[in-house]
C-alpha positions as CSV (number, residue, x, y, z in Angstrom):
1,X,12.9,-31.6,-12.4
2,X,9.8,-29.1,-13.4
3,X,9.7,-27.7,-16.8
4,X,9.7,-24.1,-15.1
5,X,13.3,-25.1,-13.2
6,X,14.8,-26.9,-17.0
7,X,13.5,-24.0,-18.8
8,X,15.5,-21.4,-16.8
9,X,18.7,-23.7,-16.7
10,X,18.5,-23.9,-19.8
11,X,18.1,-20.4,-20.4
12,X,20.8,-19.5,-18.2
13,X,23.3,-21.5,-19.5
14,X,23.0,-19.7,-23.0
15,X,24.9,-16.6,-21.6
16,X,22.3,-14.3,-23.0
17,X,20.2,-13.7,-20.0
18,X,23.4,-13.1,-17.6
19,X,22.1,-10.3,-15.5
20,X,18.4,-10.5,-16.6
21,X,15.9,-11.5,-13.4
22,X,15.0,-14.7,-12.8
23,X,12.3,-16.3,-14.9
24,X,9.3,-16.9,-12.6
25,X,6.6,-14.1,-12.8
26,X,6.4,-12.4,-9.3
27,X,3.5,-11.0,-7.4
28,X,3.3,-7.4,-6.6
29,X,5.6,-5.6,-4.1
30,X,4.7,-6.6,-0.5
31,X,2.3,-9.0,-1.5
32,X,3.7,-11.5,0.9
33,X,4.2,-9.8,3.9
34,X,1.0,-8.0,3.5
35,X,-0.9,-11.3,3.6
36,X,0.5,-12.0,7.0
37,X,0.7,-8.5,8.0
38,X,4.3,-8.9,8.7
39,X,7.4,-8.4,7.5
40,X,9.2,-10.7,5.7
41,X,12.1,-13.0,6.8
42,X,15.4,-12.8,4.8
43,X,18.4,-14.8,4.7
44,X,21.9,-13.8,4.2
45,X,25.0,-15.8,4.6
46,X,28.9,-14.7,5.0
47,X,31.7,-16.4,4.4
48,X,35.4,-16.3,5.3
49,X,38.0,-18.1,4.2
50,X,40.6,-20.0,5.4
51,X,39.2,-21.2,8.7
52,X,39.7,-19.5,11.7
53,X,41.9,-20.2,15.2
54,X,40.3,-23.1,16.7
55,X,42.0,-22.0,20.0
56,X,39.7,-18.9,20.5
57,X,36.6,-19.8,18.5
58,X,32.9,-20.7,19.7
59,X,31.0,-20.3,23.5
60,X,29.5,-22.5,25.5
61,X,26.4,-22.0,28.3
62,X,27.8,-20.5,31.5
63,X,25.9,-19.7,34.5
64,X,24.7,-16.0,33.2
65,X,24.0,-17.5,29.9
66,X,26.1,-17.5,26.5
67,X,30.0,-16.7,27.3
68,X,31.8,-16.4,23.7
69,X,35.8,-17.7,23.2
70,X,37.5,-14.4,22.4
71,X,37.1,-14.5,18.7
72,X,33.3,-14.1,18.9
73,X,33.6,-10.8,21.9
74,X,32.6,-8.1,19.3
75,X,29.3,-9.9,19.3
76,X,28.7,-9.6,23.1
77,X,26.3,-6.3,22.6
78,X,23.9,-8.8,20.6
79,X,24.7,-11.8,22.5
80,X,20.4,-12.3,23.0
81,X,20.2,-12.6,19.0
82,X,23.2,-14.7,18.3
83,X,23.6,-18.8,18.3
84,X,27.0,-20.5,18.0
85,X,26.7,-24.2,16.4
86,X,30.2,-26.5,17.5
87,X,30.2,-30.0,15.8
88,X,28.1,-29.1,12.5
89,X,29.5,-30.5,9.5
90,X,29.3,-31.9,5.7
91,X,30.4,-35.5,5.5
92,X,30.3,-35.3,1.9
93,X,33.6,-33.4,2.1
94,X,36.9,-35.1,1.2
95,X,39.0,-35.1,4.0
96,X,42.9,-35.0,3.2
97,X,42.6,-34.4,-0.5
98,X,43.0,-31.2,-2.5
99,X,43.3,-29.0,0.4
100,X,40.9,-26.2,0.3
101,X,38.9,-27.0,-2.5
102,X,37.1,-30.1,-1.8
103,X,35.4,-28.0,1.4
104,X,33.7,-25.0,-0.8
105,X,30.3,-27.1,-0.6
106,X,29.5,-25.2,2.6
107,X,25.9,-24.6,0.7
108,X,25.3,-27.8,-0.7
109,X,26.2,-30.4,1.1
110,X,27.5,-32.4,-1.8
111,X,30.6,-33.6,-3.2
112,X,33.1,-31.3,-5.2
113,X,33.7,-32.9,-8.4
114,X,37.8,-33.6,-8.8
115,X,38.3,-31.9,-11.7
116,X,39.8,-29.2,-13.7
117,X,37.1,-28.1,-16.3
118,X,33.8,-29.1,-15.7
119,X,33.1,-27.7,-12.4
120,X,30.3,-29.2,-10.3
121,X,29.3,-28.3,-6.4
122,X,25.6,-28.8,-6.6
123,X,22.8,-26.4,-6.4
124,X,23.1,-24.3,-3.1
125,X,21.0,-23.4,-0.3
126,X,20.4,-19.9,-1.3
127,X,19.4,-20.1,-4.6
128,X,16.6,-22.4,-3.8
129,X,15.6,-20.1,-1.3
130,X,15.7,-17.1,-4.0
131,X,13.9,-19.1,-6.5
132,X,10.7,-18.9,-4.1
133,X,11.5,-15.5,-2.0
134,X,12.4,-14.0,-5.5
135,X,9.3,-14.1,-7.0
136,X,8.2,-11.1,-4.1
137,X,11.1,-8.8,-4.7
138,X,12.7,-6.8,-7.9
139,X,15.8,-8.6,-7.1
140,X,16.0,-12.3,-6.2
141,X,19.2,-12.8,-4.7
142,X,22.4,-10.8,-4.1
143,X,25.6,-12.5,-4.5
144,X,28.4,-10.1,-3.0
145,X,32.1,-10.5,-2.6
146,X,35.6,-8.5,-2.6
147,X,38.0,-10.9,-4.7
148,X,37.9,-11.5,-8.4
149,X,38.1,-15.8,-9.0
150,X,41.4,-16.9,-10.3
151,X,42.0,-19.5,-12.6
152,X,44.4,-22.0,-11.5
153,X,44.4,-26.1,-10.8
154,X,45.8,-27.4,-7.7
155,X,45.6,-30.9,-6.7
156,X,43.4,-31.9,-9.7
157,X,40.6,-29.3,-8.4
158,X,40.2,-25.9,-10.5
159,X,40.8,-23.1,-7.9
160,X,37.3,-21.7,-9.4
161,X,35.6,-23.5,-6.7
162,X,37.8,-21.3,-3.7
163,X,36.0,-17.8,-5.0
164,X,32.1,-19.1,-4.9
165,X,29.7,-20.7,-2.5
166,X,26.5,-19.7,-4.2
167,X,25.6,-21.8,-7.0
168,X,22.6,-21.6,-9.4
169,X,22.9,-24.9,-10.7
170,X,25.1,-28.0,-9.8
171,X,27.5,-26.7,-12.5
172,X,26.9,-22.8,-12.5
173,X,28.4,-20.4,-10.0
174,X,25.9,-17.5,-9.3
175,X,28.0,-14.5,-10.4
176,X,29.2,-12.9,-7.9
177,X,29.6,-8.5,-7.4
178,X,32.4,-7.3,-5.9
179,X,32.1,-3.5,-7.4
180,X,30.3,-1.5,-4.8
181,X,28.7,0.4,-7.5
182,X,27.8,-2.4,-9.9
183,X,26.4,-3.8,-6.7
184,X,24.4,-0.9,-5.7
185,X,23.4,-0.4,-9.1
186,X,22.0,-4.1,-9.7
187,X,19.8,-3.0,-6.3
188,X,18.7,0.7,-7.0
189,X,18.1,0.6,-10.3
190,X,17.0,4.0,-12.6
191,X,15.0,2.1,-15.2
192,X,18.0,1.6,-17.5
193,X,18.8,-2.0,-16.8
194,X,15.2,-2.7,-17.7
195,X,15.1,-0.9,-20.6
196,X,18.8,-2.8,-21.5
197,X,17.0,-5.8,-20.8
198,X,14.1,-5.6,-23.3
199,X,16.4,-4.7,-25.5
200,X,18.0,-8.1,-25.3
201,X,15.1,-9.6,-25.3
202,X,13.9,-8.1,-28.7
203,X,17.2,-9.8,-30.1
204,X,17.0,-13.1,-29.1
205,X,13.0,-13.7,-29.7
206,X,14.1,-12.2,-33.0
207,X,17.0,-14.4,-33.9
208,X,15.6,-17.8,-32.2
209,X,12.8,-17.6,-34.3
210,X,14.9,-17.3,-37.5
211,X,16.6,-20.4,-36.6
212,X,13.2,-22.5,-36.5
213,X,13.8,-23.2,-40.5
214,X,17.2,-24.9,-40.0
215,X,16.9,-27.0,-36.9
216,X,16.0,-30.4,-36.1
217,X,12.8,-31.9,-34.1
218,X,14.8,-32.1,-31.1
219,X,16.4,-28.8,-31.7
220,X,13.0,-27.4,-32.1
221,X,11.8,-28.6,-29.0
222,X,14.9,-26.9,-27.2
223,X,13.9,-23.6,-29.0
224,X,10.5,-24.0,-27.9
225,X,11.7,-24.3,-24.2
226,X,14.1,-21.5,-24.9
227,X,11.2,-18.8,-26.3
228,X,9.2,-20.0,-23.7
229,X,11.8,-18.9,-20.9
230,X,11.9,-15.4,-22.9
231,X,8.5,-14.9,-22.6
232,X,8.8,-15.8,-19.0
233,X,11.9,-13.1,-18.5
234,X,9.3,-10.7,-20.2
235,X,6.8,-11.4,-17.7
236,X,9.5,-11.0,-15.1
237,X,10.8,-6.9,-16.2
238,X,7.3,-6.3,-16.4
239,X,6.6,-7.1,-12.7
240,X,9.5,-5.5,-11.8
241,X,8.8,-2.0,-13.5
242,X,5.1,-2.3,-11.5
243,X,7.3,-2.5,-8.5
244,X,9.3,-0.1,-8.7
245,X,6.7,2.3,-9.6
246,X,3.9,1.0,-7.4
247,X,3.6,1.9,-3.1
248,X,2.5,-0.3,-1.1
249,X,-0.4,1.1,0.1
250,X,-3.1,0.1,3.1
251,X,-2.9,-2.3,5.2
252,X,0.5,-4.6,6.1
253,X,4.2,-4.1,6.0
254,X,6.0,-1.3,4.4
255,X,9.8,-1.5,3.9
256,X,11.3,0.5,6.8
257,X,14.0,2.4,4.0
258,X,11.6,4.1,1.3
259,X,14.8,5.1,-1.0
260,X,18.6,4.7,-0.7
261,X,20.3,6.4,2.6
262,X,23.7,6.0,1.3
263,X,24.9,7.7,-2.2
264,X,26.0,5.9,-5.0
265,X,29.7,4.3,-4.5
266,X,32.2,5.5,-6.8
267,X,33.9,3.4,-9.7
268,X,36.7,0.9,-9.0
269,X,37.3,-1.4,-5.4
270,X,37.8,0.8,-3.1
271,X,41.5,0.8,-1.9
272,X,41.3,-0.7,1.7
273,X,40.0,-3.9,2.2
274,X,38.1,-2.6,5.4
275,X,36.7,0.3,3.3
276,X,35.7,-2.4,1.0
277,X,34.2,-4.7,3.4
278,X,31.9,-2.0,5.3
279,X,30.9,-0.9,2.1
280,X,29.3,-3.7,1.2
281,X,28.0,-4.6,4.0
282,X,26.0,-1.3,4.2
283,X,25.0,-2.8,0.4
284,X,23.3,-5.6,1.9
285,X,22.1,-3.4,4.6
286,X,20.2,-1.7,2.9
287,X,18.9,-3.9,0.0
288,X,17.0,-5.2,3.3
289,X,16.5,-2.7,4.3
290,X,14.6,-1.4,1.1
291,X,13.1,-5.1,0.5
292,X,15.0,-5.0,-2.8
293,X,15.9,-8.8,-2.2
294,X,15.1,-11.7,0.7
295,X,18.2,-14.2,0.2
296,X,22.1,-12.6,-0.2
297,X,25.7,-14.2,0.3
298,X,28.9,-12.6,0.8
299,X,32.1,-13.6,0.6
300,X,34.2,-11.5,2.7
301,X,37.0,-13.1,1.3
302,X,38.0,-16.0,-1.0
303,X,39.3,-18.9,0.3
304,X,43.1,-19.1,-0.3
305,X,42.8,-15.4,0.0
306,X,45.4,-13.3,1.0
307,X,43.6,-10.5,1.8
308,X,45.4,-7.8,3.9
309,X,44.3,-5.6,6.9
310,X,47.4,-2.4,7.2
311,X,45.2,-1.1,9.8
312,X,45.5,-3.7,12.4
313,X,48.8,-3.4,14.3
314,X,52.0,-5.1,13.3
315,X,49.6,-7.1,10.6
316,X,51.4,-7.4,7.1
317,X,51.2,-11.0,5.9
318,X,48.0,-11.9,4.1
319,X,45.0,-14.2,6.1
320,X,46.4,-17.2,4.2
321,X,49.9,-17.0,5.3
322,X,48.9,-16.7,8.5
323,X,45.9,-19.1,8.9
324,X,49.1,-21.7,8.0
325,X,50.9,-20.2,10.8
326,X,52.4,-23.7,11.9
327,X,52.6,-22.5,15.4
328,X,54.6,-20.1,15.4
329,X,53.3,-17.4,18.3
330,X,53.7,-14.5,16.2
331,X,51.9,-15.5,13.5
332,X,49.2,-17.3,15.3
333,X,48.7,-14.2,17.2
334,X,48.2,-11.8,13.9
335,X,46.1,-15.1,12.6
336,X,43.9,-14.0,16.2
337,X,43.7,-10.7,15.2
338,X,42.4,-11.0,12.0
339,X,40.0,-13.6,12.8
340,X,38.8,-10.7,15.7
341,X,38.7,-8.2,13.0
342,X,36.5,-10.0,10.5
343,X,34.0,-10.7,13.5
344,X,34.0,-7.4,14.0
345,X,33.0,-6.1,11.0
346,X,30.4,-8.6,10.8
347,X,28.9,-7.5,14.7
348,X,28.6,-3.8,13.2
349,X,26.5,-4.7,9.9
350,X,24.5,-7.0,12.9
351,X,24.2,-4.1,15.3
352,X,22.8,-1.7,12.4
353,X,20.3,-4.6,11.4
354,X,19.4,-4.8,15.1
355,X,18.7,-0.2,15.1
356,X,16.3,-0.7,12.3
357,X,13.0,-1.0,13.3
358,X,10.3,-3.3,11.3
359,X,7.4,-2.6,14.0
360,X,6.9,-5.8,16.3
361,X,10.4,-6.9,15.9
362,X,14.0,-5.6,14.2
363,X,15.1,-6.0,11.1
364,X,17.9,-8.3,12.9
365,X,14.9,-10.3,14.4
366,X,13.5,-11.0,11.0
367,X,16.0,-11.9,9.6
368,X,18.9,-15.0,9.6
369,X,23.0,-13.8,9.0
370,X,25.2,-17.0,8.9
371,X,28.7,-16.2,9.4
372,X,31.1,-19.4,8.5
373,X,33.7,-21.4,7.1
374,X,34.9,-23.7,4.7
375,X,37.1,-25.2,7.5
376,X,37.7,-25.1,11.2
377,X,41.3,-25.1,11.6
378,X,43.1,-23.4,8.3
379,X,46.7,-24.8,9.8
380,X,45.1,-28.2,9.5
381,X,43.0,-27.9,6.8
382,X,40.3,-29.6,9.0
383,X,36.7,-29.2,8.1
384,X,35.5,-32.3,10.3
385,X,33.7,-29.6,12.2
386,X,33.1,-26.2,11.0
387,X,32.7,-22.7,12.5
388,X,28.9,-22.2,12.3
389,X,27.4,-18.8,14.2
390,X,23.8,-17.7,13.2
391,X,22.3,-14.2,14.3
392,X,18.7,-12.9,13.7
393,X,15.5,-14.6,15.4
394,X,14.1,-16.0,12.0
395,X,11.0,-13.8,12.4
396,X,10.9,-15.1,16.2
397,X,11.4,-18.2,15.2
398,X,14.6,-18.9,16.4
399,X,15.9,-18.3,20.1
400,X,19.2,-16.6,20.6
401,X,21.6,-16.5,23.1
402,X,22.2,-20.2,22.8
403,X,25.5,-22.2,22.3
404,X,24.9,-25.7,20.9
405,X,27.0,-28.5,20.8
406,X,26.6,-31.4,18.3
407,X,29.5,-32.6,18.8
408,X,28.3,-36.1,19.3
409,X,25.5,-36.2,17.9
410,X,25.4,-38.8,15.1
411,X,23.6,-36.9,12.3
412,X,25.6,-33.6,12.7
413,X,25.3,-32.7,9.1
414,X,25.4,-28.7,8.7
415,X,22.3,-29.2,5.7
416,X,20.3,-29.8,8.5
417,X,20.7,-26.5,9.7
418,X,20.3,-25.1,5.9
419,X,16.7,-27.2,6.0
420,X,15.9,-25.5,9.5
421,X,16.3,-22.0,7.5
422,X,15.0,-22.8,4.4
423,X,11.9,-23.9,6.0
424,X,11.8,-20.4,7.4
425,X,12.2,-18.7,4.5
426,X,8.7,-20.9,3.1
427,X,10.6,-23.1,1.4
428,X,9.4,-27.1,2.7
429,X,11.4,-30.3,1.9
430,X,11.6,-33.4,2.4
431,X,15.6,-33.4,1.8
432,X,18.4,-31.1,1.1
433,X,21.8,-31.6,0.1
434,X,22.9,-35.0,2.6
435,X,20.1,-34.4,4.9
436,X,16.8,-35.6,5.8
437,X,15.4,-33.7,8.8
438,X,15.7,-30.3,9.9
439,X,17.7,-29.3,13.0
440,X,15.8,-28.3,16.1
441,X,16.4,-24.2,16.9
């Protein structure tokens, strides 16, 4: 591990810098894409839990291209900038233990600690990514959802992993938004988070450096690392006042969204879960939009959720009930219809990706939107495959229309996929999570 990656764990884990930036100094606004005169790529990925009805899900290659099972139809419009992945999967899952939780290392790749208190997943695809795109952007990452985590143990696993799959560390859950307006506010800022921020930081390089009297040489040396990280925060609101005072002017890429097109949400979560889910899709939407971050997730759901859609007909039980619809027609069917629903949602925040235009190619086309799950079938429990449908062309990277099947393919590990994006985004390694190569798209 660098000394730059310890000394922001470290700082993290303190609590004091919750909701301060990231502690790598950035470059100014645009610097990136101006180099290659391009926009930037950006990666988002959305979750949804429970699984979904293995009956209806996926597409295969027919003779006028990509035909989708009818759970993926509302994507048809885009069906040139979508891939479906069948077979992809993380080995490192435990398979007929715990249920649900073992399967939340959908971004990681590695095991789920058992356990009821120290929680440990592993760092997760989209932090790594943030903690090189961030360094270009006033936000790094964007971690969005609609359900507050609950606190319960099942099976000897702590239901905290069912309400995360972004994770800063191997033992820290990136906190996750699921206010629209804290949301929007953490994007548009008016300068008083910044000035909030200093403010902090006036405190603690005030009252570490009180402590140096009283501690031991090793304590000192954490100290050290810790005022170190402070003055690396500093660095960090500094850059990101320049940014959001400074145009990006000449040559190269210029956000297509100058200011906010939506107004500020109001207080609270909004009352229907659609409502809720739109709204913050049109969040991420436009922090893309704007170039206000590269790298999001969203979790349009918990796992073990029970989230409820009034609006769809004859609907009342929650997605949980019914993803353990043990057959029964009824059930399954209303299981069908909210798998539809969710894909639906998902095509609109693509299709208004795919209307803005970045010049040479869409927003859509620059960027990558995973939509999966922690399992296939949510009856079965069964993640031995999961469902896995990327949409965007990776900055023409990445060929749509497609519908692969790995099925037999020996090193099916999903991290391979995450290695294929990552490399996209400019981040290069040799390994990720259980995986050594990247997958061909």
């Amino acid at each position: 591990m660098n000394s730059t990656t310890s000394r922001r764990r470290f700082l993290r884990g303190t609590g004091i810098a919750l909701g301060l930036p990231w502690l790598e100094s950035i470059s100014a606004f645009g610097a990136e894409a101006t180099k290659s005169n391009g926009a930037p790529c950006r990666l988002a990925v959305c979750f949804t839990g429970n699984g979904v009805n293995p009956h209806h899900w996926g597409a295969t290659m027919g003779a006028n291209g990509i035909e989708f099972a009818n759970s993926l139809r509302p994507l048809e419009p885009l069906k040139q900038k979508v891939a479906v992945f069948k077979g992809l999967w993380n080995p490192t899952t435990v398979e007929g233990e715990g249920g649900h939780y073992p399967k939340m290392n959908i971004l990681s790749g590695l095991r789920v600690k058992k356990t009821t208190t120290d929680v440990e997943v592993g760092t997760t695809m989209d932090q790594i990514v943030a903690g090189h795109c961030g360094r270009e952007t006033p936000v790094p990452s964007i971690v969005l959802g609609t359900e507050r985590p609950s606190y319960a143990t099942d099976s000897g696993f702590t239901s905290i992993y069912s309400a995360y799959i972004s994770w800063s560390t191997p033992t820290t859950p990136a906190p996750k938004e699921i206010f629209p307006q804290q949301a929007f506010d953490q994007l548009f800022d008016d300068g008083s988070k910044r000035k909030r921020d200093k403010s902090i930081l006036d405190i603690v390089l005030d009252d570490a450096k009180g402590l140096r009297t009283r501690l031991s040489q090793r304590d000192s040396q954490k100290l050290d690392e810790y005022l170190s990280s402070v003055r690396e925060i500093e660095q960090r609101v500094e850059q990101a006042e320049k940014i959001s005072q400074a145009e990006t002017g000449g040559q190269g890429w210029h956000p297509s969204v100058k200011t906010p097109t939506i107004g500020r949400p109001a207080a609270g979560i909004p009352a229907s879960s659609e409502e809720h889910l739109r709204l913050m899709f049109d969040i991420l939407l436009l922090a893309f939009q704007m170039d206000r971050t590269r790298v999001a997730t969203f979790m349009l759901n918990n796992d073990l959720s029970n989230m409820r859609f009034p609006s769809l007909d004859g609907v009342s039980s929650g997605i949980h009930e019914l993803s353990h619809h043990a057959g029964d027609e009824t059930r399954l069917a209303h299981y069908q219809k909210v798998n539809e629903f969710q894909v639906k949602l998902w095509a609109e925040f693509l299709g208004k990706m795919a209307a803005t235009n970045e010049g040479e190619r869409s927003l859509l086309d620059n960027s990558m939107i995973l939509l999966t799950s922690s399992l296939m079938d949510g009856n079965a429990h069964d993640s031995t495959q999961l469902p896995v449908v990327l949409a965007g062309g990776g900055g023409g990277t990445i060929k749509g229309g497609q519908a692969y099947d790995f099925s037999k393919d020996p090193n099916r590990k999903l991290c391979r996929l995450h290695l294929a994006m990552m490399d996209r985004m400019g981040v290069r390694v040799d390994h990720f999570g259980d995986a050594e190569n990247a997958l061909a798209i």
